[in-house]
N, C-alpha and C positions, 0 to 999 in steps of 0.2 A: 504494500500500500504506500505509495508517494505521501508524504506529510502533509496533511493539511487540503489533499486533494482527494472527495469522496464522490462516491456514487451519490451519496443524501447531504444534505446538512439539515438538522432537525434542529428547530429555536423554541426550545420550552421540556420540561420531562415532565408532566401533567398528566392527565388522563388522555388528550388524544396527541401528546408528543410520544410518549412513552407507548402507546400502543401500536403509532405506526412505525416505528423502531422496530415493536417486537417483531413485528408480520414481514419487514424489511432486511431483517438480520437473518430470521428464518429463510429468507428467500436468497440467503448467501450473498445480498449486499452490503457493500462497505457503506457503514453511515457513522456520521458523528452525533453526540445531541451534545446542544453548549446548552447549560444551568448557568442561572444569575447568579444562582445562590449555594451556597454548599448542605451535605445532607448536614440533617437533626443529629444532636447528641442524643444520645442511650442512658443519659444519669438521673433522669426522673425528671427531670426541667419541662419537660413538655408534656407532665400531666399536674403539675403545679399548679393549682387556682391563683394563686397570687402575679406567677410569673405570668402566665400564656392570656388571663382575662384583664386582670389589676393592671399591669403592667404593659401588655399587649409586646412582648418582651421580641416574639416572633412576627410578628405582624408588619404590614408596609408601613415605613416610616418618611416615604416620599408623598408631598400635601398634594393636592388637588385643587380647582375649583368648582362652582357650580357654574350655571348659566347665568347668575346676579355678581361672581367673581366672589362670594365667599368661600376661604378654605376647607379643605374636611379634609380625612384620612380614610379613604376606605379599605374594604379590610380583605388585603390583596396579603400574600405568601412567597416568599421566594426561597426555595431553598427545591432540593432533591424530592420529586413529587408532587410538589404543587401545592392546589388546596386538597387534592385527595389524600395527604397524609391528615389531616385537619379535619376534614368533613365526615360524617356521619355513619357516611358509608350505608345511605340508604338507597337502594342501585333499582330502579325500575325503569320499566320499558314505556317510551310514548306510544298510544294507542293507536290503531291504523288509520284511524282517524283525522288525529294530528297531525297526520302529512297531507293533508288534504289543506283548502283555505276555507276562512270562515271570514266572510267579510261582513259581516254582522258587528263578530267581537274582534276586527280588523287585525287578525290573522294571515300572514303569506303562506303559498301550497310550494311545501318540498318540490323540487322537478324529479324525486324518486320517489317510492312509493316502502309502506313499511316494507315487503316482502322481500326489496332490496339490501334492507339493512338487517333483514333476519338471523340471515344465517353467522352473522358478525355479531350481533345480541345473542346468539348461542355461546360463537365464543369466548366472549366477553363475560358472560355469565359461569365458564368452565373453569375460564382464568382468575377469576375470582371468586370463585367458590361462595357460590351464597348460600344461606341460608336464610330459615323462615323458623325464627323459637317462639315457641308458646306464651301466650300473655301470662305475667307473673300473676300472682291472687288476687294483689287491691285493684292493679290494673282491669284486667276482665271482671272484676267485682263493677268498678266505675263504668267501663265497657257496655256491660248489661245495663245498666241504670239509663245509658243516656238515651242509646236501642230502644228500653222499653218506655222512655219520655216520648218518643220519635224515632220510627222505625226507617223513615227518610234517610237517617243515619247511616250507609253501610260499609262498618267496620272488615275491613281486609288484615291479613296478613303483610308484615313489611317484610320485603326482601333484603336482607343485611350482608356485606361481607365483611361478615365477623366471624370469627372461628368459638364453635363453640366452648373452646379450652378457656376461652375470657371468663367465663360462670366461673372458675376454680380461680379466679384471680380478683378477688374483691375489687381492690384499688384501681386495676385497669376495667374492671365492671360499671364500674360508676365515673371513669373517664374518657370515655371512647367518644363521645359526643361534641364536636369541639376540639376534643384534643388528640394531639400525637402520638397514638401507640410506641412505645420503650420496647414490649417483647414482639413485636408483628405480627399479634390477633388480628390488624384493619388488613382488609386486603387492599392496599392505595396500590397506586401505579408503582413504584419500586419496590414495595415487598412481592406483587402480583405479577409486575413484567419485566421491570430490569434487572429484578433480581435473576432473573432465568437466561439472561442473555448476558450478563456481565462479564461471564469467560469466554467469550467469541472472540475468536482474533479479529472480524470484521467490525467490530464494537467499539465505539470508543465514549464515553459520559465523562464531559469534561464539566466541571465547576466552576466559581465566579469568572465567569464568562455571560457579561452579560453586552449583549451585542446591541450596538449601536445604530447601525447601515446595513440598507440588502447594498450591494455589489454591481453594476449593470457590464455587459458587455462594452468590448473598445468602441465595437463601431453598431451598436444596438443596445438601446434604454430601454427595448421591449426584451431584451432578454436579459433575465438575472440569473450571476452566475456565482457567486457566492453571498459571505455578510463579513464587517469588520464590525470588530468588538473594541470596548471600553478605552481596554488595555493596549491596543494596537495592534493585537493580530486580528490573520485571516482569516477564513477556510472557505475551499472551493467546492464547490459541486452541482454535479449533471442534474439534479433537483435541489432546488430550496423550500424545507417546506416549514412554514407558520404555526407554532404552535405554542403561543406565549401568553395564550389567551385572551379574549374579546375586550381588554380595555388595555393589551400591548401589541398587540398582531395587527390590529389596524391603523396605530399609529407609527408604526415600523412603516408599513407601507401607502401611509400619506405623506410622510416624510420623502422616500424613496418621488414618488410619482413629484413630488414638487421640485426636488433636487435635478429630475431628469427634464421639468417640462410637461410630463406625461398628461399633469394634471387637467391640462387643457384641453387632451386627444380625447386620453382613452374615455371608452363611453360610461365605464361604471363609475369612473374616478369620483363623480357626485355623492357617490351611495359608500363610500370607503368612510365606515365608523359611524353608517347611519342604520337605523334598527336597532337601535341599542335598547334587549328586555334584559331583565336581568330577575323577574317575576315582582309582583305584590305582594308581598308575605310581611305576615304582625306576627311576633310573639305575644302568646298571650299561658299568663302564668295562671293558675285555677289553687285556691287554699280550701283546703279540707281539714274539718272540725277533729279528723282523727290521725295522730302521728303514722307514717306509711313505713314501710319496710323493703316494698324492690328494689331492686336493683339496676336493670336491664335498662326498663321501662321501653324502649324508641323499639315496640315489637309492632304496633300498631297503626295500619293509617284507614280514614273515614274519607267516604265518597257517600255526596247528594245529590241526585238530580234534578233537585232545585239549584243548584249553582254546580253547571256543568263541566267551569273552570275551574272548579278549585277543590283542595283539599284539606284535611287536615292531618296535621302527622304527628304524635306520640314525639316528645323530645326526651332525652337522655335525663340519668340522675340530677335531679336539682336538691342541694340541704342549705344551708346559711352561710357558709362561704360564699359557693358560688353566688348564691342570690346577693350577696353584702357589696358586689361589686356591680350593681346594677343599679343599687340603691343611695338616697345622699348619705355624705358621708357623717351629718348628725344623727342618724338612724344607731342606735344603740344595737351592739354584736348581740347582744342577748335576745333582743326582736328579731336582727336576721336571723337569728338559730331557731327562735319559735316557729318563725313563718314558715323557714325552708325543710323543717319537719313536715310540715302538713303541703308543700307547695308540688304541684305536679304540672309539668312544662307544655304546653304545644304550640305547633307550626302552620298558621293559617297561611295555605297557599294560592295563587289566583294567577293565572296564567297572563302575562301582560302581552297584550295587542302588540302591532309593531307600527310605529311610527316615525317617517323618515326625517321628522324633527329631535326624535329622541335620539341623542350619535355621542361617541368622541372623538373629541378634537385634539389631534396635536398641539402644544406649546401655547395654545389661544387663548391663556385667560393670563393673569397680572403675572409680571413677572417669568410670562415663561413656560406656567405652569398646563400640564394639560387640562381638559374640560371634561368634565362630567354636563351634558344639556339634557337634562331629564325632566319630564313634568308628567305627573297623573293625568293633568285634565286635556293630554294626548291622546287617551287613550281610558276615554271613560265609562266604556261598557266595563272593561277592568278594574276601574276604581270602586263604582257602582257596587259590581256583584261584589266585590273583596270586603266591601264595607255589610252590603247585607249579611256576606258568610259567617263574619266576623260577630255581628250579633247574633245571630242567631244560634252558636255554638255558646257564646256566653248562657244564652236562655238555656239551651239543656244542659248544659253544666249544673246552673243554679237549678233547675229542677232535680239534677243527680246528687247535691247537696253542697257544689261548690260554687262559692263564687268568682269570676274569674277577671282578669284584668288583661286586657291587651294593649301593646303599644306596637306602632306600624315602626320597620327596620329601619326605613330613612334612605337616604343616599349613602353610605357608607355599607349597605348589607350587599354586599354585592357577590357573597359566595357563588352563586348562579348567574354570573355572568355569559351571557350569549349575544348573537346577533354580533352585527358591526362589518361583518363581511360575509353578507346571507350567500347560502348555493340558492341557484337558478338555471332556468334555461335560456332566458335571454341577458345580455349586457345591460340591457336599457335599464331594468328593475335588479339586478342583481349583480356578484358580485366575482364569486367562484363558479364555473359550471357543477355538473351532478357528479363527477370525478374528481373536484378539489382542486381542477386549477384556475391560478385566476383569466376572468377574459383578460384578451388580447396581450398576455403576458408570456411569455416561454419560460418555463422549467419550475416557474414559482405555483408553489399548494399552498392548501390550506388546510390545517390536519384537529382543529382546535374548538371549542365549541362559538367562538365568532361565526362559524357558518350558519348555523343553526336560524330557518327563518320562524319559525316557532316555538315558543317555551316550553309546552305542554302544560300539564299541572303538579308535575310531581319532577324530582330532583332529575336535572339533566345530566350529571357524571353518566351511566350507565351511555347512554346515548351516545357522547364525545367520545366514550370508549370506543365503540358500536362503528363512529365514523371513521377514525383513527386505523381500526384494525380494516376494515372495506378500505381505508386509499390505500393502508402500507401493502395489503393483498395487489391492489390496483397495478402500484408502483412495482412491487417486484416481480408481476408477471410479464413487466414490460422489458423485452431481450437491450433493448438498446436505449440508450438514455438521451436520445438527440432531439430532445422538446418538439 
């Protein structure tokens, strides 16, 4: 292998950097993947409530603004993995549905169909070993109560990649939710995929590497042929593919298209960081008159079809620590320890429309900073139903005997980040064709949940996996690599 010279370059190890690696390396290509970040320690730090919540110790410490130019921080991950070392690890499939358009609740249609992503959500789900555990006692105790408040309610099974060996582990039991598995119970994209490819000689996962510029040909800006990073190196290859996720893959390449010109040509160049969903979802905490004892809890998710968009998802152990960093800091430990006894978490979700006002922008706001331009009242069939789902899960709560409190995530909950460089079948409205590359671009993909032109209703990882393993298939069935 020539230095710095590959068949791939992969920008991101995430859930769909890392999986098209994996499918890419099986297929006996030489690829690199550059990391911004380096992997997690193993010394208990990343299941600390003080460090990873209080502290936000791991978390993105580069600011942001809004569309008003106010800063925020949202809450981006860079290290080995992504946010799938972090996330939940609640892994479902979009329904066949969701690849279709709903221009009602102003939804864009896949230009694939699920059946095409099937057989990759097979193995996406082999790779990660899911499982489906039993609701603990007080849970399905609560479970039954809200059921028989309102049978509208229906309670599923959640698909988790968690190994069941986490039950014989109290401490990683009751941190999995949020935090970085220490022993590798989560199955995230480097315990799942790069760990299995790590000894390939065509392999290569390089660390703080975080890459600056795509590369363009000497005598063609329509074709990219590598990326330069931070630190001043190169790496070259017969594919580039995007995979640094939908609020860094598209400002990579509005950057690029400005630098060459492009901006002006190419046809999609408009829609580069536009579609920005990233879902409606409110935490809403529920207190019960009686101290609780699971453990697990995040076994469960609820579908209504009265709100067709949305769901509600069972979230991980909450006791008074965790809850003490949510609350002001005059709140007395002894109250967060009462409450977070009796406190049990959920995840009200609502599929958010797409709108080509909702985007980000490279470097466009004070000083430099990039933009978050988000607004609900974009896209307010979604705000609408999120706000009715939302009450009306409080109401059967408090009929189940809890009453609950939600607050909406804000601009900063961006773990479900998508959109920004939707697939399509035309240039004019889209961005990537149904194969991951971009129009009118040679060699450049997109491997990341940016493509993504719909949310669904339930957590997109599974999916980014799903696309990731379909292009790196894509990609290494193709004998020559001449764009």
């Amino acid at each position: 292998m020539t230095p710095n010279v590959y068949d791939a370059v992969i920008i991101g190890s995430g859930a769909g950097g890392a999986a098209v690696a994996f499918n890419l390396v099986k297929a006996n290509k030489n690829v690199v993947l550059l990391e911004r970040g380096e992997s997690l320690p193993r010394d208990g730090s990343t299941l600390a409530v003080k460090t990873v919540f209080k502290q936000g110790h791991y978390k993105n410490k580069a600011p942001w603004v809004d569309n008003r130019n106010r800063t925020f921080m949202p809450e981006e991950f860079y290290n080995v993995g992504g946010k799938t070392k972090w996330y939940g690890a609640a892994l479902l499939r979009f329904a066949p549905h969701e690849f279709e358009a709903d221009e009602e609740f102003h939804c864009l249609p896949w230009p694939i169909g699920y059946a095409d992503l099937e057989p990759y959500y097979d193995q996406a789900e082999e790779l990660l070993h899911l499982h489906r555990f039993e609701n603990e006692p007080e849970l399905q105790k609560l479970i039954d109560k809200i059921v028989a408040a309102d049978p509208g309610w229906r309670p599923e099974s959640l698909p988790l990649g968690v190994k069941r060996a986490i039950l014989q582990d109290e401490n990683e039991a009751k941190h999995f939710d949020g935090f970085a598995s220490m022993c590798g119970y989560k199955s995230d994209s480097e315990v799942s995929l790069l760990n299995r490819i790590a000894d390939r000689a065509n392999f290569r996962l390089l660390t703080n590497k975080q890459v600056d510029s795509l590369l363009a040909g000497e005598d063609s800006p329509q074709t990219v042929i590598g990326v330069r990073c931070a630190d001043g190196s190169s790496f070259y290859g017969s594919r580039v593919i995007l995979a640094a996720g939908a609020m860094t893959s598209p400002r990579l390449l509005q950057d690029y298209l400005a630098q060459t010109g492009l901006n002006a040509s190419l046809p999609s160049a408009r829609l580069v960081g536009a579609h920005f969903k990233f879902h409606v979802n409110s935490a809403l905490v529920a207190f019960s008159p009686f101290a609780k004892h699971d453990m697990l809890r995040k076994t469960a998710i609820f579908f209504n079809a009265a709100y067709p968009h949305t769901t509600v998802q069972c979230l991980g152990w909450l006791d008074g620590e965790i809850l003490a960093t949510q609350l002001p800091a005059a709140v007395p430990r002894f109250v967060a320890n009462a409450m977070g006894k009796r406190a049990y978490g959920f995840f009200v979700t609502t599929e958010d429309g797409s709108s080509p006002d909702n985007r980000i922008i490279s470097c466009g706001g004070h000083g430099g900073l990039p933009v978050m331009d988000y607004e609900l009242g974009r896209i307010k069939p979604s705000r609408d139903e999120h706000r009715r789902a939302v009450r009306a899960f409080e109401g059967r709560l408090l009929q189940a005997g809890l009453m609950g409190v939600a607050k909406y995530m804000g601009l900063a909950g961006t773990a479900h980040a998508m959109g920004t460089l939707v697939t399509g079948a035309n240039p004019a409205d889209s961005v990537v064709d149904a194969d991951g590359k971009v129009h009118g671009l040679q060699n450049l993909y997109v491997g990341d949940g940016s493509i993504l032109p719909r949310a669904s209703r339930v957590n997109p990882a599974l999916t980014i996996y799903a696309w990731g393993l379909r292009l790196g298939r894509h990609l290494g069935q193709t004998d020559t690599f001449d764009g």
